[in-house]
LUMDRENLO-652080 format. One record per residue (C-alpha): residue number from 1; residue in three letters; chain; x, y, z. Coordinates in nm, 3 decimals. Layout:
! LUMDRENLO-652080
    nr   rest   kette         x         y         z
   NUM    ALA       A         X         Y         Z
...
//
This chain:
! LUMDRENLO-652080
    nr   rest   kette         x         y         z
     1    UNK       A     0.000     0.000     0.000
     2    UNK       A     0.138     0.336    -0.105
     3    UNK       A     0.243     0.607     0.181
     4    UNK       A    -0.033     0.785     0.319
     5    UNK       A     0.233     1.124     0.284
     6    UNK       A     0.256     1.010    -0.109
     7    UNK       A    -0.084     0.992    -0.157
     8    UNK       A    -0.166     1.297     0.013
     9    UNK       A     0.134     1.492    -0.200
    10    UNK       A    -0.019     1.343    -0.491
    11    UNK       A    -0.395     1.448    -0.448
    12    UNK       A    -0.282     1.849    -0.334
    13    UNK       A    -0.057     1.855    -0.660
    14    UNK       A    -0.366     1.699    -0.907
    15    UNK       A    -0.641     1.920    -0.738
    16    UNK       A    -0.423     2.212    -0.833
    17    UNK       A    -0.309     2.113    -1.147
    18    UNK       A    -0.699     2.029    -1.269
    19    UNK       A    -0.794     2.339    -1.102
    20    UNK       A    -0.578     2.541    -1.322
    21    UNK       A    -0.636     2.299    -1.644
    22    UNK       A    -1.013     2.358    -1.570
    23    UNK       A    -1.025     2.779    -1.593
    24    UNK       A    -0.787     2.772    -1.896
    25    UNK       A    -1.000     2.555    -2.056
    26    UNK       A    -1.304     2.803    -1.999
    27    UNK       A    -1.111     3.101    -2.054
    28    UNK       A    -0.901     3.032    -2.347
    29    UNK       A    -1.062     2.796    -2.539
    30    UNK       A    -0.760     2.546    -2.498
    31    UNK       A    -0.741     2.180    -2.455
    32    UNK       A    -0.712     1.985    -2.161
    33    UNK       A    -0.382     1.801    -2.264
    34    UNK       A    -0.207     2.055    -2.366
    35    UNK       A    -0.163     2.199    -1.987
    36    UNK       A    -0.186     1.827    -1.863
    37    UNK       A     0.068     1.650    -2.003
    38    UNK       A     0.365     1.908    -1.861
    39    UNK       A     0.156     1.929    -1.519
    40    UNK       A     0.151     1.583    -1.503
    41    UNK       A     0.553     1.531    -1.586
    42    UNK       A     0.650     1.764    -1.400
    43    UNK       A     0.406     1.644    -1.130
    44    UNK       A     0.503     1.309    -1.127
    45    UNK       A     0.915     1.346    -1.158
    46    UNK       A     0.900     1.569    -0.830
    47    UNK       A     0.719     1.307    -0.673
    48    UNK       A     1.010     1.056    -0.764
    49    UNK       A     0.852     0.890    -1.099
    50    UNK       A     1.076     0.878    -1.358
    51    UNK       A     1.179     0.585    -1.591
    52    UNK       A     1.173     0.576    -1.963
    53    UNK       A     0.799     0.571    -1.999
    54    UNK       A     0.693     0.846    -1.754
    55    UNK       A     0.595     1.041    -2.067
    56    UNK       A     0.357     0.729    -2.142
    57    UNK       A     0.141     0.798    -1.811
    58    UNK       A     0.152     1.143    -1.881
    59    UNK       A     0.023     1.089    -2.252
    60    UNK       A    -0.234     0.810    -2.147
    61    UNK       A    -0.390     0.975    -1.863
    62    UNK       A    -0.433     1.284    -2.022
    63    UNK       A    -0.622     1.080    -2.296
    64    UNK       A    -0.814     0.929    -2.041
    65    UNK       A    -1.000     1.278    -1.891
    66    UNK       A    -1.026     1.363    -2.228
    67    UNK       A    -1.282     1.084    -2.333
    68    UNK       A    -1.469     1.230    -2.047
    69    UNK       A    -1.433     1.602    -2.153
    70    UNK       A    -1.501     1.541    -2.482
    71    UNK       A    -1.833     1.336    -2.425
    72    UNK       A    -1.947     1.611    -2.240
    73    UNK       A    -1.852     1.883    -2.471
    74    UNK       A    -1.998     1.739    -2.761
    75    UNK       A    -2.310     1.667    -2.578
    76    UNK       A    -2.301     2.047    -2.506
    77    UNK       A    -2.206     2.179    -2.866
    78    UNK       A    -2.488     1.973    -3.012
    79    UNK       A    -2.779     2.101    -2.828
    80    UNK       A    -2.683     2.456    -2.951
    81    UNK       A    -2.649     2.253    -3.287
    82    UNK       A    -2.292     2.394    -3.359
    83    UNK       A    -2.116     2.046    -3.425
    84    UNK       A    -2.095     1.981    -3.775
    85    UNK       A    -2.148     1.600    -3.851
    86    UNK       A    -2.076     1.615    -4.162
    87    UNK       A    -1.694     1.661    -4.123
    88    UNK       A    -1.681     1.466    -3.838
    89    UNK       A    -1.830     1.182    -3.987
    90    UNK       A    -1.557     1.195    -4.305
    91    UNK       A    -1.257     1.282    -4.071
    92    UNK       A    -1.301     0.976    -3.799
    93    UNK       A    -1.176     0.709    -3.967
    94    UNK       A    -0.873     0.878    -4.088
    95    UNK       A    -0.818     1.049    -3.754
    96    UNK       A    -0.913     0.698    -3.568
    97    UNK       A    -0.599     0.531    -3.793
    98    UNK       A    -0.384     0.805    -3.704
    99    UNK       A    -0.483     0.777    -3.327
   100    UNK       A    -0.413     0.393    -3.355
   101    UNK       A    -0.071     0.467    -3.538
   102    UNK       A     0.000     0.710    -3.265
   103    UNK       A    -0.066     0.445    -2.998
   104    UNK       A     0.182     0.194    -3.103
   105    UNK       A     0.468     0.457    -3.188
   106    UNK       A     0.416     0.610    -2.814
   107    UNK       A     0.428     0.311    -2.705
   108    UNK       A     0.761     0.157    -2.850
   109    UNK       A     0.920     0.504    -2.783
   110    UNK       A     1.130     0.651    -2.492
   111    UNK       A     1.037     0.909    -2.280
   112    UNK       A     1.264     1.143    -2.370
   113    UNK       A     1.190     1.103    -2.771
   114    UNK       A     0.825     1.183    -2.635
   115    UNK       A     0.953     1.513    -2.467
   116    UNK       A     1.084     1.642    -2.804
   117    UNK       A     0.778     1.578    -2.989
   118    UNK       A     0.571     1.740    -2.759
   119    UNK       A     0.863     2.005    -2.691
   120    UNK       A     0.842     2.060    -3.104
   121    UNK       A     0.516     2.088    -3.177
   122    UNK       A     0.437     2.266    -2.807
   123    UNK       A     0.636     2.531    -2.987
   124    UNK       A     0.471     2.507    -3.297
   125    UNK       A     0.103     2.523    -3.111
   126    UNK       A     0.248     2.825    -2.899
   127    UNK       A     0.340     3.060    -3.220
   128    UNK       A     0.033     2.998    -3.349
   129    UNK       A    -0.125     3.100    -3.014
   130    UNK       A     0.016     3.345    -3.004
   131    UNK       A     0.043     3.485    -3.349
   132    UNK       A    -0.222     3.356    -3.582
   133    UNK       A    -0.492     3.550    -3.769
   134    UNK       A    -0.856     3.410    -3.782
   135    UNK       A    -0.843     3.581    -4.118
   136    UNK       A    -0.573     3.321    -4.256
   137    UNK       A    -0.700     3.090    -4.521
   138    UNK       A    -0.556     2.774    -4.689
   139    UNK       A    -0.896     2.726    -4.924
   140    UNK       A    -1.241     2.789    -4.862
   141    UNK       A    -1.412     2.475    -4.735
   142    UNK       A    -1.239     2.149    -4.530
   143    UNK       A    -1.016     1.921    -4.793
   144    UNK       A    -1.162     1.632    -4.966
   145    UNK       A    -1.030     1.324    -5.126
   146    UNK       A    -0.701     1.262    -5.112
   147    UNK       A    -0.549     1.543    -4.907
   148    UNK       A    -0.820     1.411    -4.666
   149    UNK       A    -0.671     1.099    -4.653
   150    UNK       A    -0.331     1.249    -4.559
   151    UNK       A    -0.458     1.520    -4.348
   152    UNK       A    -0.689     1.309    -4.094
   153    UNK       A    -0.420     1.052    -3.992
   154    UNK       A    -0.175     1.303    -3.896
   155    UNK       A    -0.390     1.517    -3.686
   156    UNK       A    -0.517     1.166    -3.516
   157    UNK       A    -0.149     1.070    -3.480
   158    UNK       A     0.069     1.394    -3.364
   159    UNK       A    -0.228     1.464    -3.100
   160    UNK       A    -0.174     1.124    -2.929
   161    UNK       A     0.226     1.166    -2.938
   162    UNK       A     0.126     1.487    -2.749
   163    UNK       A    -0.174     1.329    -2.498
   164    UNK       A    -0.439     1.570    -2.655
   165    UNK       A    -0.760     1.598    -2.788
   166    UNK       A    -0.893     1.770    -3.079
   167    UNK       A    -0.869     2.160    -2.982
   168    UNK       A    -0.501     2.221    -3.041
   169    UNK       A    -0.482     2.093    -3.423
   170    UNK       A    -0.839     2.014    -3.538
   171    UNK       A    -0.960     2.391    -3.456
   172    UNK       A    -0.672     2.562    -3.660
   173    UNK       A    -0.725     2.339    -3.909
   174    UNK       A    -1.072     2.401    -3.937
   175    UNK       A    -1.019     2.772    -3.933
   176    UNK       A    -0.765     2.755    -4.162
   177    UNK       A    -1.028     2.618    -4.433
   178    UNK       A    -1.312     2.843    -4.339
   179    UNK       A    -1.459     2.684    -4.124
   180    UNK       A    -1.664     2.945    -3.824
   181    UNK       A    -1.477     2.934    -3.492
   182    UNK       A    -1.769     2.833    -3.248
   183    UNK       A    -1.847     2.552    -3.518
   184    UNK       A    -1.493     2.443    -3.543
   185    UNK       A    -1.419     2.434    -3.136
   186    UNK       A    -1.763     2.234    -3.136
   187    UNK       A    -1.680     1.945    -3.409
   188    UNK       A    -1.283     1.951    -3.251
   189    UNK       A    -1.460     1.839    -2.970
   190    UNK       A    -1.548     1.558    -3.167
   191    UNK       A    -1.212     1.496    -3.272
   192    UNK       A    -1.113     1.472    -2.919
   193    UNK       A    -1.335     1.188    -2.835
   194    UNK       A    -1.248     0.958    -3.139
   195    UNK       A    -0.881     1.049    -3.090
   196    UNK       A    -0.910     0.932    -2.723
   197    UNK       A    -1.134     0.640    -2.678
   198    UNK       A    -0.906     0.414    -2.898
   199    UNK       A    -0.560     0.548    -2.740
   200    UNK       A    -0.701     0.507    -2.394
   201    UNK       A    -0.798     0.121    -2.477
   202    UNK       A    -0.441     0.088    -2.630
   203    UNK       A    -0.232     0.203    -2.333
   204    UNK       A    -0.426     0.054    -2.104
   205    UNK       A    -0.242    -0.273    -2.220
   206    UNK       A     0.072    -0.116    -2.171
   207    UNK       A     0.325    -0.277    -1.902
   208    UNK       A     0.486    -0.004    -1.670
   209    UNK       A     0.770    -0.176    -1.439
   210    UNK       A     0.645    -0.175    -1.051
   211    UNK       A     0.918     0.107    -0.937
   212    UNK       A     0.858     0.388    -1.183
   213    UNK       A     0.430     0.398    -1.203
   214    UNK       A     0.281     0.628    -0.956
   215    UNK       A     0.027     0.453    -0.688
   216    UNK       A    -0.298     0.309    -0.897
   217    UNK       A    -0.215     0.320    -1.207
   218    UNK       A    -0.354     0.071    -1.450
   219    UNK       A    -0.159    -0.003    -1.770
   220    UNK       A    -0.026     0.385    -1.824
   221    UNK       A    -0.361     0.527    -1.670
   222    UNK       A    -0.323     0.670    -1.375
   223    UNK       A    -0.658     0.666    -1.160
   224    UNK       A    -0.606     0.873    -0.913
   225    UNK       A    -0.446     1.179    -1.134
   226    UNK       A    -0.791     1.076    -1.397
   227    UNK       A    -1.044     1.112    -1.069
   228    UNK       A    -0.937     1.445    -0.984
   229    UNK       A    -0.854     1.578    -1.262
   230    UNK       A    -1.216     1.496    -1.392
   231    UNK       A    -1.311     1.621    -1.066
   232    UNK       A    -1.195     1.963    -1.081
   233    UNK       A    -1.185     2.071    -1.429
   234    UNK       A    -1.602     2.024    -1.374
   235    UNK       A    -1.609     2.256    -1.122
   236    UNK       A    -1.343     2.536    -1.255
   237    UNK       A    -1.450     2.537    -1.599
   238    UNK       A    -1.713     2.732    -1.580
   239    UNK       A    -1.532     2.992    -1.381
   240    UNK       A    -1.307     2.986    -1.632
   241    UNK       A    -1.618     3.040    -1.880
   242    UNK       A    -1.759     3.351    -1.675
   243    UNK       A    -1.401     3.492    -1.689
   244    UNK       A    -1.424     3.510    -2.024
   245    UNK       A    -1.725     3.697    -2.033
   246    UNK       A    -1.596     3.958    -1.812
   247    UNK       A    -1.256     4.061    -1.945
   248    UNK       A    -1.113     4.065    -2.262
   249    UNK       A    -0.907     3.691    -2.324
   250    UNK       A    -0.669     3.746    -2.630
   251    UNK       A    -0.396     3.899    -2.400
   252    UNK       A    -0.448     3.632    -2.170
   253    UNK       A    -0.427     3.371    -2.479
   254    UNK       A    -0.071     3.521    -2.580
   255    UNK       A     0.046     3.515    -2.256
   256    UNK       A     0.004     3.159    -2.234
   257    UNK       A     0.096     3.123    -2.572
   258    UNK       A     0.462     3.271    -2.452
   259    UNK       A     0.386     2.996    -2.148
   260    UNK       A     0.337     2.701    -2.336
   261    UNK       A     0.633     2.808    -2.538
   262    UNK       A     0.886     2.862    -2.296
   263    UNK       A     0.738     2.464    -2.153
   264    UNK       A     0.828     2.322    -2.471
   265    UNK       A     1.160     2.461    -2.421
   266    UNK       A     1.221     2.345    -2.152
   267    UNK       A     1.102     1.997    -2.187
   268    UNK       A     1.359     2.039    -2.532
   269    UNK       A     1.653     2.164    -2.273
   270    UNK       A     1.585     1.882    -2.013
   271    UNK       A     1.584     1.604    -2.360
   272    UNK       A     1.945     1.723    -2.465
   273    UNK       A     2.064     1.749    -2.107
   274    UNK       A     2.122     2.093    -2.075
//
């Protein structure tokens, strides 16, 4: 049985991390993962978890509160009739081959090749944060055919090497091809769940030796971090949603873009040893 003093270091460092995870969410319109999967590194490392596949937890748990989110999200986007099914429908089984791809590379990686993809394309996510244009346009309705066929896959399969849902790619994406912002955060939502469920399944399968898993976790989920996570980003969102309403966000976006940047650095800096 794990230390009481663990446990109890544990559950103060989750309720805080989901706390925080929960009001950006609301407030910036970001994903889940992309503030998890550094918490919960960071998280678990100063609680002595390390190991080559500490970035596997991290990825796989994230994945696991965002089937949750997700459901619930979509659920919400729908009743206001803002997901569009149409994409969603033609993007899942590409998206659900990338996720499955993305599974089994995570998966046969080490944790420290997993901190430079998510160090890269952190970086990538944070310029865009922090400097793209709603106005920018790659053509003037989603792709079809066969850049459809490329397209789908890789979003499915660079959002599981990073432990996130939809948000992060599918909504630029979307944007990028004309697609209205309220629809596009409602049918990346989507993208979150099918991008989840499958990786979630997959790593639970995963072996994690004894000495480097933090208490209760079950193939690279770990319950505990899932619970209260879950827990807390339902009861912060919203404030992070009323927030929103009452002040202006976009300087509040770039300065976590400059965050999430400067994260990705660092996870870079701690790969190469510096």
């Amino acid at each position: 049985m794990p230390e009481t003093m663990l446990l109890l270091q544990m559950l103060i460092v989750l309720l805080i991390i989901g706390g925080v995870a929960g009001v950006l969410a609301g407030l910036l319109g970001v994903g889940g993962g992309i503030v998890l999967v550094p918490a919960f590194f960071y998280a678990f490392q100063s609680l002595g978890y390390g190991g080559s596949q500490i970035m596997q937890i991290c990825l796989a748990t994230s994945l696991a509160t965002i089937v949750v989110t997700s459901i619930r999200s979509v659920l919400s986007h729908h009743r206001k009739r803002a997901v569009d099914w149409t994409i969603l429908r033609s993007w899942a089984p590409g998206i659900v081959a990338g996720a499955v791809l993305g599974v089994l590379a995570a998966v046969s990686l080490r944790s420290s090749v997993l901190q430079g993809v998510f160090g890269c394309l952190g970086i990538v996510i944070g310029l865009y944060l922090g400097f793209g244009r709603q106005e920018w346009r790659l053509g003037p309705e989603m792709p079809k055919g066969g850049t459809q066929a490329i397209l789908s896959p890789i979003l499915g399969f660079l959002s599981v090497l990073m432990g996130i849902g939809g948000g992060s790619f599918g909504v630029p994406l979307m944007s990028l091809y004309g697609v209205a912002i309220h629809r596009a955060v409602a049918t990346a939502a989507g993208f979150g769940l099918i991008i989840a469920a499958p990786s979630v399944i997959g790593f639970l399968f995963l072996e994690i030796a004894p000495e480097h898993r933090p208490p209760f976790t079950v193939g690279a989920v770990n319950l505990v971090a899932f619970f209260v996570v879950i827990a807390m980003t339902l009861i912060t969102t919203p404030w992070g949603v009323k927030l929103a309403h009452a002040m202006d966000p976009k300087p509040l976006k770039r300065a976590f873009a400059v965050f999430l940047t400067l994260v990705a650095i660092n996870m870079l800096r701690k790969v190469v040893g510096w």
